[in-house]
C-alpha positions in Angstrom: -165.8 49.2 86.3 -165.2 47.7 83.1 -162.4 46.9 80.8 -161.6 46.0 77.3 -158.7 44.5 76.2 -158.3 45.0 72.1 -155.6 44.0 69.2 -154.5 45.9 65.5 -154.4 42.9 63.5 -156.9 40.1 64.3 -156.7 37.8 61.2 -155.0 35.4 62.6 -157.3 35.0 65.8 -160.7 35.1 64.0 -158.8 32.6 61.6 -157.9 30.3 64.5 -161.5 30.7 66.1 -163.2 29.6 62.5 -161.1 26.6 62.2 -161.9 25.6 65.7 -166.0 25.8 64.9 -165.7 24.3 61.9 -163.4 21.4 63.9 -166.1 21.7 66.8 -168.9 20.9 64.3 -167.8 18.2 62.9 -166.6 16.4 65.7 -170.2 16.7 66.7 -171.9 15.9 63.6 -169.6 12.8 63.5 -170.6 11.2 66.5 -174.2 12.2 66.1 -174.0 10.2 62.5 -172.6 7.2 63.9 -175.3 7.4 66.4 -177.5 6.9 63.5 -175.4 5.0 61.5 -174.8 7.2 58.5 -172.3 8.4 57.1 -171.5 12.4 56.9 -171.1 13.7 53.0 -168.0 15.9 52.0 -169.7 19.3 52.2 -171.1 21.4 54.8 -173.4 24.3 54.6 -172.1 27.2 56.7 -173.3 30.1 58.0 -172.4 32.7 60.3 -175.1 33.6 63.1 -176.5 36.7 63.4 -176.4 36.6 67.3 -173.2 37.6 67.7 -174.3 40.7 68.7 -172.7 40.6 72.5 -169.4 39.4 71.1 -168.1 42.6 69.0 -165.6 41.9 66.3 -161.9 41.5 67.8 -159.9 44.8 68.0 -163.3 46.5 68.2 -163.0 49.6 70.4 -167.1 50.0 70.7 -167.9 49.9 73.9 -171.9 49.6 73.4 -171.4 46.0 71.8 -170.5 44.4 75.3 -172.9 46.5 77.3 -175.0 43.6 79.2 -177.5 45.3 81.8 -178.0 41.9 83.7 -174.3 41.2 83.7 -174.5 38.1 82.2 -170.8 36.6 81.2 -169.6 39.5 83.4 -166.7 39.0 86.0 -164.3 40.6 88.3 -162.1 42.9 87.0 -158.4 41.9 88.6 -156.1 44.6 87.4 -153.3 41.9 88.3 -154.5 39.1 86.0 -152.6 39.0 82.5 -154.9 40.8 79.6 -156.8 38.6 77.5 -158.1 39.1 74.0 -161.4 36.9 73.5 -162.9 35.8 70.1 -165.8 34.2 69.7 -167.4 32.9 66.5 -170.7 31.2 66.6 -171.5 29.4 63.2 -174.4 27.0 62.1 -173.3 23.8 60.1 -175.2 21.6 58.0 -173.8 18.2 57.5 -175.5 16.6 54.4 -175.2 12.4 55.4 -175.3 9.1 53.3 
């Protein structure tokens, strides 16, 4: 059995799930420069990734883009748990350092 949850208007949930990769990154590139002992520089390079291909855009209603023959990420299906909406956004960020 499977089950999607979906929402009209996701701006403000791919907004919030942007913010918290961009946060993520640089959290990590911070205490990966001190680690060297540089310094990060004001301006990222950022990219999406293209392998966000098992994580269909939120509100999508296309069932083919979760289909995961090994059931990987998978899980039980409890019709009385609350619905959930998830959004995932996998990004690459490059830190430039001083």
């Amino acid at each position: 059995m499977s089950v999607q949850y979906s929402i009209s208007d996701c701006i403000t949930l791919e907004q919030d799930a942007y913010q918290s990769a961009i946060s993520d990154a640089r959290n990590r590139a911070t205490a990966m420069a001190a680690a060297m002992g540089v310094e990060l520089a004001e301006v990222p390079s950022v990219a999406e990734s293209p392998f966000n291909f098992l994580s269909p855009p939120c509100g999508s209603t296309d069932q083919t883009a979760l289909y995961n023959p090994f059931g990987f990420g998978t899980s039980y299906y409890d019709p009385e748990a609350p619905a959930e909406v998830q959004v995932r956004r996998d990004i690459f960020v490059t830190f430039p350092i001083r």
